[in-house]
N, C-alpha and C positions, 0 to 999 in steps of 0.2 A: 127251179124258182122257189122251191120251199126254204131256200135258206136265207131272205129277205121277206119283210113287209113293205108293204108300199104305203108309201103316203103323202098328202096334199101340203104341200106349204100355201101360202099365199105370196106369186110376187108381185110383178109393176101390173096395177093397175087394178081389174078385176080378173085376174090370169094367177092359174095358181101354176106349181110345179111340182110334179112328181119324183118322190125321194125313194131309193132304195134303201129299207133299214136292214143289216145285218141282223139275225134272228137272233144270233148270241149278243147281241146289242140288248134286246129285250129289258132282262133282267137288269139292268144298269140304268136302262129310263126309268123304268118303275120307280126303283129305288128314288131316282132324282125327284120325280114325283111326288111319290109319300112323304120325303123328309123337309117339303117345301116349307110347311112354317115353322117346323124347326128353325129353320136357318133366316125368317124372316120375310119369307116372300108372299107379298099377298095372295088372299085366294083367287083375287079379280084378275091378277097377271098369269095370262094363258100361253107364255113362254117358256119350250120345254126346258129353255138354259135360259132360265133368268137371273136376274140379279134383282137386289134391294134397294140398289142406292140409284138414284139418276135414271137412267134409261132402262125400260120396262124390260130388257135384252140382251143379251152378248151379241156382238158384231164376229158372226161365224166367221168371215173371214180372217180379221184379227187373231181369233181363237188359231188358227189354224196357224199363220203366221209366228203366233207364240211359239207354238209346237215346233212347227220348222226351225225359228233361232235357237230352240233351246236344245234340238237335237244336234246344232251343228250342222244345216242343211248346207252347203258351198251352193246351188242350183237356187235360185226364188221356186218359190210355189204358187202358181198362178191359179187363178180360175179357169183361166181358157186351158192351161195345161191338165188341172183336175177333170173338166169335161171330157178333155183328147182321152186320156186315161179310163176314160170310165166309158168311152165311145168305141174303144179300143175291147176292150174288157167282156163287154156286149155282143163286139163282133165276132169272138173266137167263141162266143159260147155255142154249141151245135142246135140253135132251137129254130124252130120256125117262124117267119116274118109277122105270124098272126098273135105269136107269143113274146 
C-alpha cells in the first residue's frame, strides 16, 4: 500500500469516493499545483485539473477519452471497464480483507 495515496473526491450527492493516487504521481500534482496562477487559474478554483476559461474543471473522462483517441486505442475505454480493471487489480493483490 505504500505506493498510493488515498484520497476523497466528492461525488453524487453528499457521497464522496475514494481515489488511489500512484505515489510517483506525487511530484506531477504538486507541480500542477504551484504553477496554477502562472497559467491563470484562480486561487478560489480548488480543482486539481482545472482550467481558466468556462468550467471550474476538466471532465476526467473526456480527459481520458483524449488519451485513448490519441493513442490509437481500437477497444472504447469505458468507466465500467476502468472499475473492472481496477476491481481486478485489487483482487490479485495478496492483502487482507481488512486492508
Amino acid at each position: 500500500m505504500g505506493q498510493f495515496k488515498l484520497a476523497y473526491l466528492k461525488g453524487k450527492g453528499r457521497k464522496y469516493v475514494s481515489v488511489l493516487i500512484p505515489t510517483d504521481l506525487q511530484i506531477a500534482i504538486e507541480i500542477l499545483l504551484e504553477d496554477r496562477t502562472k497559467f491563470g487559474i484562480r486561487e478560489d478554483n480548488n480543482f486539481v485539473f482545472a482550467t481558466k476559461t468556462g468550467h471550474p474543471h476538466c471532465s476526467g473522462w473526456h480527459a481520458v477519452a483524449e488519451v485513448c483517441k490519441r493513442a490509437d486505442l481500437s477497444l472504447p475505454v469505458t468507466a465500467t471497464k476502468m472499475r473492472h480493471r481496477l476491481s481486478t487489480i485489487f483482487v490479485s493483490l495478496d492483502m487482507a480483507p481488512k486492508d
